[in-house]
C-alpha positions as CSV (number, residue, x, y, z in Angstrom):
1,X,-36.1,-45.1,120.1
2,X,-34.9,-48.1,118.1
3,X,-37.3,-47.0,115.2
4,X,-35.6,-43.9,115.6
5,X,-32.2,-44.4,115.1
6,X,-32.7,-46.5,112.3
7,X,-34.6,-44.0,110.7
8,X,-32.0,-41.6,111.5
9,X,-29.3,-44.3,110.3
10,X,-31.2,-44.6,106.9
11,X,-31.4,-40.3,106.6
12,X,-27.6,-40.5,107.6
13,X,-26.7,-43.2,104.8
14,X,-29.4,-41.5,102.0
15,X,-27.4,-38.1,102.9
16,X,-23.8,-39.7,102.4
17,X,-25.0,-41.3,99.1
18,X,-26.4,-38.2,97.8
19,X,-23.1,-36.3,98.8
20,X,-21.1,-39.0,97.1
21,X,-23.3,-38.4,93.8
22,X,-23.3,-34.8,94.1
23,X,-18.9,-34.7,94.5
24,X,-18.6,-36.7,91.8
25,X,-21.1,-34.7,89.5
26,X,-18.8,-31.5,90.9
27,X,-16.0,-33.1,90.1
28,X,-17.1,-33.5,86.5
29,X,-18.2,-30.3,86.3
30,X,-14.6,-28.8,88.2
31,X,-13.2,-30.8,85.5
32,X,-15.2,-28.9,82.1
33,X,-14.9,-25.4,84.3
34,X,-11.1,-26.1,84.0
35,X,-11.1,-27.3,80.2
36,X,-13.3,-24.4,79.3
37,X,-10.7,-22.1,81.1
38,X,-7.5,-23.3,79.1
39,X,-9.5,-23.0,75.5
40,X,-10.4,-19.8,77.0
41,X,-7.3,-19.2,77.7
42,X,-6.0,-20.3,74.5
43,X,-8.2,-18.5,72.8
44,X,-6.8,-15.1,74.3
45,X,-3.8,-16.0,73.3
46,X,-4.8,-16.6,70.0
47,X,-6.4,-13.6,69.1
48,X,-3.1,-11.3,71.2
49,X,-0.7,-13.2,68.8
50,X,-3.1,-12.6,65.8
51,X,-3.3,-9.0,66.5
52,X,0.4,-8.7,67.5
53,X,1.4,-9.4,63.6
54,X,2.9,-7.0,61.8
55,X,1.6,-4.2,64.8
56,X,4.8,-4.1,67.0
57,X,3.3,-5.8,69.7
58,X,3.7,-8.9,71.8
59,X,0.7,-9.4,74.1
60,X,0.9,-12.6,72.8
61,X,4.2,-13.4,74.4
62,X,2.5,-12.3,77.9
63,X,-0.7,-13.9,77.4
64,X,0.0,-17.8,77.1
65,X,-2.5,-20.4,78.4
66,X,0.0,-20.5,81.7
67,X,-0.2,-17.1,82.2
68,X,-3.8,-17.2,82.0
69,X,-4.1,-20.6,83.9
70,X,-6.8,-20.8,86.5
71,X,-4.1,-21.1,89.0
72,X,-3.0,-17.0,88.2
73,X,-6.3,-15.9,89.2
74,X,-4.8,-13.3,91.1
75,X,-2.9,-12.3,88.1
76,X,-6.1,-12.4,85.8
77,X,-7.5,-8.9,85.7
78,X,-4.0,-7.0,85.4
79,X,-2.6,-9.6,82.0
80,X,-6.2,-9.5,80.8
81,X,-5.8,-5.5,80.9
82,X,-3.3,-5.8,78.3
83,X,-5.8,-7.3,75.7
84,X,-8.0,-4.7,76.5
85,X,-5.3,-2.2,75.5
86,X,-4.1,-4.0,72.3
87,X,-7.9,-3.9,71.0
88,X,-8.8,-0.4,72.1
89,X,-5.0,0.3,70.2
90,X,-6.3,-1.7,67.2
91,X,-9.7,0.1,67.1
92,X,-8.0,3.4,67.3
93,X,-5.7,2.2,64.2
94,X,-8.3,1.1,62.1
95,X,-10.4,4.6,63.0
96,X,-7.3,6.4,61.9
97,X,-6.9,4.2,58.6
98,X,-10.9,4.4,57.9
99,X,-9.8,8.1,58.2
100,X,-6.7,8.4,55.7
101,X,-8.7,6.2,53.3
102,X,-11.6,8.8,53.3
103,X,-8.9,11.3,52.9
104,X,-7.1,9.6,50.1
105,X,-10.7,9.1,48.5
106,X,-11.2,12.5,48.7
107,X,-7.4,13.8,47.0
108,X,-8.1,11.6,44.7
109,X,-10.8,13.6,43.9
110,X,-13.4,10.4,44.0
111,X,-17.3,11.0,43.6
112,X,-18.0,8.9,46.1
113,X,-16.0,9.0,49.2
114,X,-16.8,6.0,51.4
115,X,-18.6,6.6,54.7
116,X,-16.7,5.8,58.1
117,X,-19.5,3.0,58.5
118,X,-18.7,1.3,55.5
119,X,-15.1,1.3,55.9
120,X,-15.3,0.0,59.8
121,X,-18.0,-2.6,59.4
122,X,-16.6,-6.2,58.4
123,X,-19.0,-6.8,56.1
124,X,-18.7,-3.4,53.9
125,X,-14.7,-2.6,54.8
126,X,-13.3,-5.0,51.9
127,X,-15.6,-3.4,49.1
128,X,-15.5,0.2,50.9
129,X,-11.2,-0.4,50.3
130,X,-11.2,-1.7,47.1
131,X,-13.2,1.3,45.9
132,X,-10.7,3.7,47.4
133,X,-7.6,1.9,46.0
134,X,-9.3,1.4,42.6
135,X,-9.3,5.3,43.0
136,X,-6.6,6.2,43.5
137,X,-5.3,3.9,41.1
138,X,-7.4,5.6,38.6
139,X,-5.6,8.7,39.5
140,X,-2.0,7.0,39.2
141,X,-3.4,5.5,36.0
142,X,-4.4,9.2,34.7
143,X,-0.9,10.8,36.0
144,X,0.8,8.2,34.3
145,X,-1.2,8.4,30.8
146,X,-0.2,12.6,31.3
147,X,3.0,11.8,32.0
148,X,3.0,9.6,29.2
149,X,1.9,12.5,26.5
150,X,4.2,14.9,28.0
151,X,7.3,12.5,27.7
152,X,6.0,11.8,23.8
153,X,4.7,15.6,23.0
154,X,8.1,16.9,24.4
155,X,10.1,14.1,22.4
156,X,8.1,14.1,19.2
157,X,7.0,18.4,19.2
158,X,10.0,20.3,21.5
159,X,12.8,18.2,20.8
160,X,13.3,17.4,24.6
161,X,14.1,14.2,26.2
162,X,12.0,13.9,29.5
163,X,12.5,11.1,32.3
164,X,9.0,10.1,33.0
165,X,9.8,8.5,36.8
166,X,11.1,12.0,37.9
167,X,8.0,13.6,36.1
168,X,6.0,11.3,37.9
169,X,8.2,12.1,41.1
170,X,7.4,16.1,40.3
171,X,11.4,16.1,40.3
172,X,12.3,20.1,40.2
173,X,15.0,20.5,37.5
174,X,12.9,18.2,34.7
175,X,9.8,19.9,35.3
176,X,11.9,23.5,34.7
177,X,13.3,22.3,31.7
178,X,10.0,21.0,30.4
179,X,8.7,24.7,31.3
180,X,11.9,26.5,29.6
181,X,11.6,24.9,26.9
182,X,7.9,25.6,26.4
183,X,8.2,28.8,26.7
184,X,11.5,28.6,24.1
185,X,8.8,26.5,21.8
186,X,6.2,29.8,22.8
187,X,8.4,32.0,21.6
188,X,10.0,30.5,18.4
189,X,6.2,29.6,17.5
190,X,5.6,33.4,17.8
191,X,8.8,34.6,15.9
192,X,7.8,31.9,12.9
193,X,4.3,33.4,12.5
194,X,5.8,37.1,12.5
195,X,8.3,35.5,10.1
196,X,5.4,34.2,7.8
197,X,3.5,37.2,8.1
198,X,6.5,39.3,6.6
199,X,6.6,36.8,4.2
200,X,2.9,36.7,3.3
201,X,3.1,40.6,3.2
202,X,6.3,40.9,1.1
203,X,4.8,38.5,-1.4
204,X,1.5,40.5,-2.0
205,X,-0.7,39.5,0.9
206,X,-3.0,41.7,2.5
207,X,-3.2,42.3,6.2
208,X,-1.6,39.8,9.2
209,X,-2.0,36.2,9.0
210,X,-4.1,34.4,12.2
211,X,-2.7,31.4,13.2
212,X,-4.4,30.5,16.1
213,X,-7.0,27.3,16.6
214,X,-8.9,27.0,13.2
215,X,-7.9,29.8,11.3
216,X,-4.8,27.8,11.1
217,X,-5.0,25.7,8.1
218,X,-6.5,28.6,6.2
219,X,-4.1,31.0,6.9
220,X,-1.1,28.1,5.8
221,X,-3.4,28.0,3.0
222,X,-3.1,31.8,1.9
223,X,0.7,31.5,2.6
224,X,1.0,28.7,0.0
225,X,-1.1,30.6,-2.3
226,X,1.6,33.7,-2.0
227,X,4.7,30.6,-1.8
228,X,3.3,29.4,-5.2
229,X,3.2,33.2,-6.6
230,X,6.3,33.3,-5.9
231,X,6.9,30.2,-7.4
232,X,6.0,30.8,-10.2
233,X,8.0,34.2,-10.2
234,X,11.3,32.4,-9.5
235,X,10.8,29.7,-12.3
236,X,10.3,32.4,-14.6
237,X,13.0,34.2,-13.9
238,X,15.2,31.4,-13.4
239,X,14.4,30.7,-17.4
240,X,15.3,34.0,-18.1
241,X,18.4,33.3,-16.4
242,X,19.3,30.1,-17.8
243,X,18.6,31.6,-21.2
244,X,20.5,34.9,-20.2
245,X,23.2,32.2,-18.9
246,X,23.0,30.3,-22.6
247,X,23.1,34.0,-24.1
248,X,26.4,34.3,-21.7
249,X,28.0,31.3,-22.5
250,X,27.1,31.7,-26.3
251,X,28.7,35.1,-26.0
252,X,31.6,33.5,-23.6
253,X,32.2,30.7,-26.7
254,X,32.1,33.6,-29.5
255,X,35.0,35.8,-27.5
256,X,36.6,32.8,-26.8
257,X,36.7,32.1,-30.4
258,X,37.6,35.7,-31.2
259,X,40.3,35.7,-28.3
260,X,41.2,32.9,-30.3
261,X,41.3,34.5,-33.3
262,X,42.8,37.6,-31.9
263,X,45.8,35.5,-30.6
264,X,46.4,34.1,-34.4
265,X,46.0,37.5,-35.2
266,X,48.2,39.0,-33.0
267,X,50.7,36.0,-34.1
268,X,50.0,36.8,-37.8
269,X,50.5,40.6,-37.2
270,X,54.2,40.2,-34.8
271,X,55.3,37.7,-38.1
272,X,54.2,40.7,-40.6
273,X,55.6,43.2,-38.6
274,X,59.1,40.8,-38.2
275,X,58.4,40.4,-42.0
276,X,57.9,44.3,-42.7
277,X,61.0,45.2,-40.2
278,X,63.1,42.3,-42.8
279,X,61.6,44.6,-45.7
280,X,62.6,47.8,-44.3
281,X,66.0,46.5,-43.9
282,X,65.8,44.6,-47.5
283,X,64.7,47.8,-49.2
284,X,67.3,50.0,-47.6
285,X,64.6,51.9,-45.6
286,X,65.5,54.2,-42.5
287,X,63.4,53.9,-39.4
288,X,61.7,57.0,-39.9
289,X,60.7,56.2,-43.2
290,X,57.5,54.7,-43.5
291,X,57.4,51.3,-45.6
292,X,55.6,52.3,-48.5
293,X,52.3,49.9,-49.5
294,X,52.7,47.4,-52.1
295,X,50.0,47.6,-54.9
296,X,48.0,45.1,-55.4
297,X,47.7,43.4,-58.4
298,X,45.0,44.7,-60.7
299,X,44.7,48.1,-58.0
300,X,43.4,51.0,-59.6
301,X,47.6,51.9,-58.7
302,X,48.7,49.7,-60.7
303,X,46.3,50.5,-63.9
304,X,46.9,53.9,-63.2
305,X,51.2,53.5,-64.4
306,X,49.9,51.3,-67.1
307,X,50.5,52.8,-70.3
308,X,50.7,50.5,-73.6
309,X,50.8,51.2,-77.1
310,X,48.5,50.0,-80.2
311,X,50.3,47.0,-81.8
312,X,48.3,46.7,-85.1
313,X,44.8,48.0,-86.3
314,X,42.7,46.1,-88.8
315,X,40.5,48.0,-90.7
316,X,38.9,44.9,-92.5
317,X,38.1,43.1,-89.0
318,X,37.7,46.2,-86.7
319,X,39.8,45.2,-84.2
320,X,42.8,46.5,-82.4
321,X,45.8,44.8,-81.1
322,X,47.4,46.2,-78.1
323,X,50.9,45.5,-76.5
324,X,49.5,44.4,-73.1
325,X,48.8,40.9,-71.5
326,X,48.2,38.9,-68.7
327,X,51.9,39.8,-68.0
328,X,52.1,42.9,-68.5
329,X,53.7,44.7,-65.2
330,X,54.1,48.5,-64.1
331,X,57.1,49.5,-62.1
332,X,56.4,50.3,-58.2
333,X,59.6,52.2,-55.9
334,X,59.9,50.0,-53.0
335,X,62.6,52.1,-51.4
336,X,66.3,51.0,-53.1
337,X,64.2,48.4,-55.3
338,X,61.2,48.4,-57.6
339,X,58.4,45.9,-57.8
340,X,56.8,45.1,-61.1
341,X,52.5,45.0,-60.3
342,X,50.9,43.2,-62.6
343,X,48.0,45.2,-63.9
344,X,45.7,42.0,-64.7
345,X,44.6,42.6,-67.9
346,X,41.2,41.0,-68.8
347,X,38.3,40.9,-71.4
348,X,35.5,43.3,-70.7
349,X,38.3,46.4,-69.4
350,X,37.7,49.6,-70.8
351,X,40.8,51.8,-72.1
352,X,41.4,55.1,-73.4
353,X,43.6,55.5,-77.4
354,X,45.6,58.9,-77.4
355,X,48.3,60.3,-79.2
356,X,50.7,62.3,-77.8
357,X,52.2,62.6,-74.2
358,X,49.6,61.8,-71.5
359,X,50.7,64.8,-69.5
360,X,50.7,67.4,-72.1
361,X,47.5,69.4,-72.4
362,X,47.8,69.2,-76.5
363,X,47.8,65.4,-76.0
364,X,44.8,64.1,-78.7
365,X,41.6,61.6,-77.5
366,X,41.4,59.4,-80.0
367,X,38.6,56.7,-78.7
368,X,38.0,54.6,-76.5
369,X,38.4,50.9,-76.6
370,X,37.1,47.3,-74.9
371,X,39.4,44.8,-73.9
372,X,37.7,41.5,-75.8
373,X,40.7,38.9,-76.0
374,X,43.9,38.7,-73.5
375,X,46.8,36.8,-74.4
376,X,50.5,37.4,-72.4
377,X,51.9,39.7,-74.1
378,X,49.1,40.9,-76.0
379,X,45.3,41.4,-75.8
380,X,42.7,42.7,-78.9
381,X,40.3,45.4,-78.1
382,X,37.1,46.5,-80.1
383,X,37.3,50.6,-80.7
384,X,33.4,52.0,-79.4
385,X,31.6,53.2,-82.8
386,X,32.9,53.4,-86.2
387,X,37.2,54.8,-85.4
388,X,37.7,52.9,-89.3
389,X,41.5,55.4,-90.3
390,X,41.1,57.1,-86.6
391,X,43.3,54.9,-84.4
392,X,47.4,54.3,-85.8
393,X,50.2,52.2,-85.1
394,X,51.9,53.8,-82.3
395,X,49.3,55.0,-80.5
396,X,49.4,55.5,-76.4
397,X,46.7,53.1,-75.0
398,X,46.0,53.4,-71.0
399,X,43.3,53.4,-68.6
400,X,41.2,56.3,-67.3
401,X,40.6,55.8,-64.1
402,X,39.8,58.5,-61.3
């Protein structure tokens, strides 16, 4: 029985031992289990704070390491649900933005739009997005460079001042006046090629000019061809002008001149006729009474009265002297006066010898003579042919004029 108990005492004592080493290796383990919960716990809390950036949410806030503490068991399942809810939340989110990205890729008009796969999966997502974005920047890039050619083509070809942000913001009013004035530029374009047509036509060309893509140039080309014509044309005339214009002016100088002349006439002429109304009064002349000319000195007038008278005849010489000279004068009736005319005797005059009256019929030709030597008083004529006993002393001498 002894045997026993001791046996029993020894089970008893092995048992205690192996209960003290087990509790303590529990313990140890009690003592991991509980750290493993708070990084656990901290962990959760982690990742709710993470995912509560920027989302609106605060899971985080709820789910702290003493909220999730072993000693909340009971509370576990019902804080733990709002983790649950934040990721299913996030999922949906990110199915929603895979979604507009694939839409974006495909306004954007991209070849390849990215698959949902390769826009969910981490390890495709980053590439899948930059491919999208660089899209769609593409497409900005594109609007931008049109927006840029508008702004320039409407400044540099329409005349028009565009804002390029409201183009780019398809603002209403700009992209009207961009379209009015088109149309404005449409239809000038089209009144300037009916205006060169007419041109074209009225300057010899044939048919209508085509201005459209490449008959362009050649139809400009035709139109300078009818511009240079015409040209040519104008210069011409405009040197007939400018010598019609000389002509003018030549013919503006000469009746300037004769204006001028006509003015000094006109002066001379009131002075002659203030001179001639002094002669009427001088000579005693009525108004009615014309002012009769005044001969002229050596006028056939003036010969006409002349009537001289042979001085001397020479019958050894041949030569006869005659009573008229240089000064030899005739008596004109100037109204109450008389001028003496000077008949201007001088060699070479011819003169007729008679004796007898000059207007009696009976009056006898004698000869005729040639005035060869003139002195004042005096002059000595040659008798034509042989007049040796014909011509006397005395005899009328004058000149037979018609």
């Amino acid at each position: 029985m002894k045997v026993v108990n001791v046996i029993l005492s020894v089970l008893i004592l092995l048992l205690a031992i192996a209960s003290a080493v087990f509790s303590y290796f529990l313990f140890e383990k009690r003592g991991e289990m509980i750290e493993g919960w708070r990084k656990l716990a901290s962990t959760i809390n982690q990742s709710a704070t993470e995912m509560d950036k920027g989302s609106g949410t605060k899971v985080g806030e709820e789910l702290t390491t003493e909220t999730l503490s072993h000693e909340k068991y009971a509370e576990l399942d019902q804080r733990l649900a709002k983790l649950t809810a934040q990721s299913r939340d996030l999922t949906k989110q990110r199915d929603e933005l895979v979604a507009s990205l694939r839409n974006i890729a495909s306004i954007v008009e991209m070849k390849d739009v990215p698959s949902n796969q390769s826009l969910s999966d981490m390890t495709t997502y980053s590439t899948a997005k930059d491919d999208v974005v660089n899209g769609a920047g593409d497409l900005v890039g594109k609007r931008n460079k049109i927006v840029e050619r508008m702004v320039n083509a409407a400044r540099d070809s329409l005349k028009l001042s565009l804002d390029s942000k409201k183009l780019q913001a398809a603002d209403q009013a700009t992209l009207n006046d961009f379209t009015n004035r088109l149309k404005q530029y449409g239809n000038e374009r089209r009144e300037f090629e009916a205006a060169l047509n007419t041109l074209y036509k009225q300057g010899g060309g044939q048919g209508n000019l085509d201005f459209s893509g490449n008959y362009f140039a050649g139809s400009l080309t035709k139109i300078k061809a009818v511009v240079s014509t015409l040209k040519s044309q104008l210069d011409e005339a405009n040197r007939t002008i400018a010598n019609r214009n000389q002509e003018i002016q030549r013919q503006k100088n000469q009746l300037g001149t004769v204006n001028n002349q006509l003015a000094s006439t006109k002066k001379t002429l009131d002075d002659k006729s203030f001179q001639l109304e002094s002669l009427r009064d001088v000579l005693g002349l009525a108004d009615d009474v014309p002012i009769p000319m005044p001969w002229k000195a050596g006028s056939v007038e003036a010969r006409k009265m002349a009537v001289g008278r042979v001085a001397d005849v020479s019958s050894k010489y041949g030569y006869i002297a005659i009573d008229l000279g240089t000064d030899s004068t005739v008596p004109q009736p100037l109204g109450e006066r008389v001028g003496n005319i000077n008949i201007e005797m001088a060699p070479g005059l011819e003169m007729v010898v008679s004796r007898g009256d000059l207007d009696i019929p009976t009056s006898e030709f004698i000869t005729k003579i040639k005035i060869t030597k003139v002195d004042k008083t005096c002059s000595i004529a040659e008798p034509f042919g042989d007049q040796n006993g014909k011509v006397k002393v005395g005899d009328k001498v004058w000149f037979e004029l018609n």
